[in-house]
C-alpha positions as CSV (number, residue, x, y, z in Angstrom):
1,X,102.1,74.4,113.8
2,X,105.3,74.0,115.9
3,X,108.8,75.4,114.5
4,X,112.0,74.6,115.1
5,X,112.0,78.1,117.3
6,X,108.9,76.2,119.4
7,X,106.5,78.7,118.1
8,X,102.6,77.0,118.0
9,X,99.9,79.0,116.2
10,X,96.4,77.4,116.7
11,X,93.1,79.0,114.7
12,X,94.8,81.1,112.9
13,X,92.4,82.4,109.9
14,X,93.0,85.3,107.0
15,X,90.7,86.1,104.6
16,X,90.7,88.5,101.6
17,X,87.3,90.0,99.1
18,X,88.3,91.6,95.9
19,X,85.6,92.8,93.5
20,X,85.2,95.2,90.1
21,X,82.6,97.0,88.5
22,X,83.3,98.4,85.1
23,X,80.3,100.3,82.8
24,X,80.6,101.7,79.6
25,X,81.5,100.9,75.8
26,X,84.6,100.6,74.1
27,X,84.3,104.0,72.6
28,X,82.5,105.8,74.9
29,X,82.8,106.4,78.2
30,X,84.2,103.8,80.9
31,X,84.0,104.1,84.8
32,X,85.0,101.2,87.3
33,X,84.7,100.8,90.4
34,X,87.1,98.1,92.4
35,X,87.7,97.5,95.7
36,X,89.8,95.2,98.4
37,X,89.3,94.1,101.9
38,X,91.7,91.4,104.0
39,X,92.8,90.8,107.1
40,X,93.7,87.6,109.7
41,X,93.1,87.1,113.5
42,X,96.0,87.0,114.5
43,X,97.4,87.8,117.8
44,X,101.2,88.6,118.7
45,X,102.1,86.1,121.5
46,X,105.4,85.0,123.2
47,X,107.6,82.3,121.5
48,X,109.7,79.6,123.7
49,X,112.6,82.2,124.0
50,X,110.1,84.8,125.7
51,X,110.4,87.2,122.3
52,X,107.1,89.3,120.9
53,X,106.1,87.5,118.1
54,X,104.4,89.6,115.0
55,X,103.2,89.3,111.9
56,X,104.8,92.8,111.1
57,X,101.3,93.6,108.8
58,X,98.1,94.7,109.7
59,X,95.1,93.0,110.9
60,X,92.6,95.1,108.6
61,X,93.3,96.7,105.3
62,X,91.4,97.4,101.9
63,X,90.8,100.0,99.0
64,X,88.4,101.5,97.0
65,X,89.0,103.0,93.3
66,X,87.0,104.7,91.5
67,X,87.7,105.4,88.1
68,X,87.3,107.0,84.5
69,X,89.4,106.2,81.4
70,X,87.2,107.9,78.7
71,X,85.2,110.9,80.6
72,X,84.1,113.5,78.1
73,X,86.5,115.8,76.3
74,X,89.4,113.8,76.8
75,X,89.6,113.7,80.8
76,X,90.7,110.6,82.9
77,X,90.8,110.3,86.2
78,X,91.3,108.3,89.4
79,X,91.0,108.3,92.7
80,X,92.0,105.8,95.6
81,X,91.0,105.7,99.6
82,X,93.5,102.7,101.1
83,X,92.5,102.1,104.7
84,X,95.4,100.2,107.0
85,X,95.2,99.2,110.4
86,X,97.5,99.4,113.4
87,X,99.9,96.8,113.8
88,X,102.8,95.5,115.8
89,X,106.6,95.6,113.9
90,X,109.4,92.9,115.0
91,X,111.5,92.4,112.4
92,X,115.7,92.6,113.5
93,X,116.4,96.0,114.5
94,X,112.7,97.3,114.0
95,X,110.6,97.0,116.7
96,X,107.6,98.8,117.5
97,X,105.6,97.3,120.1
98,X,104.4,99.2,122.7
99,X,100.8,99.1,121.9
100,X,101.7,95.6,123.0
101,X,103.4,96.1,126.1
102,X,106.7,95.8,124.3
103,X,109.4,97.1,126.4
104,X,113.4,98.2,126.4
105,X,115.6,100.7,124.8
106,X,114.7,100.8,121.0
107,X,111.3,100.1,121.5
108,X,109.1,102.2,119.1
109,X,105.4,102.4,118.9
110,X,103.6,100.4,116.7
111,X,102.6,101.2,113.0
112,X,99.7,103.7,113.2
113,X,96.5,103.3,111.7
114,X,95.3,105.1,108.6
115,X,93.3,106.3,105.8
116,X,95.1,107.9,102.9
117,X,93.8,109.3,99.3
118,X,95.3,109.5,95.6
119,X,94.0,110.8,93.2
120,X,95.2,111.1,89.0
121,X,93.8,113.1,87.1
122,X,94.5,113.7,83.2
123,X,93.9,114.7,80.3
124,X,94.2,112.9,76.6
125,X,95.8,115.8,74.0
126,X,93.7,115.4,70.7
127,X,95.2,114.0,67.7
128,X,98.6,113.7,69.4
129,X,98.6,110.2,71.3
130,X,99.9,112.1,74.6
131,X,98.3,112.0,78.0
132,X,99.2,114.7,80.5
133,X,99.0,113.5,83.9
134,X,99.1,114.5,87.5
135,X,99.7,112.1,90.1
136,X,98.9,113.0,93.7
137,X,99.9,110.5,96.7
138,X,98.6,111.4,99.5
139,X,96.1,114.2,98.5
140,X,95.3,115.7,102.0
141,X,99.2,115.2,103.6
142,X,98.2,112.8,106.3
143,X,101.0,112.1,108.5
144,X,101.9,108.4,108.3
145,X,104.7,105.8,108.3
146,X,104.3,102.0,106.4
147,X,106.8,100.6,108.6
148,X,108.3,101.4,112.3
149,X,112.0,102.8,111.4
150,X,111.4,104.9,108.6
151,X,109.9,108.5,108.1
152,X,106.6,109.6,107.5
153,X,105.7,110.2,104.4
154,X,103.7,113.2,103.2
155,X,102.2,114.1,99.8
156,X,104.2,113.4,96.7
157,X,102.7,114.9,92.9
158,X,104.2,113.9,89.9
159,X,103.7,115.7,87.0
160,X,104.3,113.5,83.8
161,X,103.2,113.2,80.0
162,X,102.8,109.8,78.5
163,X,103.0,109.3,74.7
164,X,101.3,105.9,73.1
165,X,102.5,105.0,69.7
């Protein structure tokens, strides 16, 4: 594909598997399972004007959930593993590509890869309609940033009844 910038991209491929599995019966119990993989081969390169090109996403990501809405005595739960790979940022005044060979003054390093769990767990109050709930983002605090120019972000809970009427 040429641009009006003189960028060509040849073989350029993405690809992306989704699948769920749930078990149970409508009034008993029901666990799924559900899970995500994509990614693309595609490599940063040098457009006509000699700038690092990126997609500014990452190569390689997916998750797995695992899951149970009606577990005995009224417990729900949930837990979620997202993996991401490393990737390349240049996007205006966000650049991170020195796992490239990008150089110059405000030049970052690239997006890190990583693994990170949440998990929501909960539990349905009998004869009330309410759901307690704790939601945990990521459970074991991993140090990690979704995009070059902003923190890292640590674990978050949040603590929240829901009421169904």
């Amino acid at each position: 594909m040429l641009t009006d910038r003189g960028l060509v991209l040849i073989g350029f491929m993405t690809y992306t598997v989704a699948f769920t599995v749930a078990a149970g019966t409508a009034v008993a119990h029901q666990g799924t399972i559900a899970g995500t993989v994509s990614g693309d081969n595609f490599e940063p390169l040098l457009n006509v004007a000699e700038q690092l090109v990126a997609l500014n996403e990452p190569d390689h990501n997916g998750a797995v959930t695992l899951g149970c809405l009606g577990c005995e005595h009224g417990v729900l739960s949930e837990a979620r593993a997202r993996f991401t790979s490393s990737f390349p940022v240049n996007s205006a005044d966000f650049i991170g590509t020195l796992c490239i060979g990008g150089t110059g003054d405000l030049v970052e390093d690239c997006v890190e890869a990583a693994t990170i769990v949440n998990l929501t767990p909960g539990y349905r109050i009998p004869n009330t309609g309410a759901i307690a709930q704790l939601a945990v983002s990521n459970l074991f605090d991993t140090d990690y940033r979704n995009l070059v120019g902003v923190p890292t972000i640590g674990r978050l809970a949040l603590l929240q009844l829901k009421y169904e009427f």
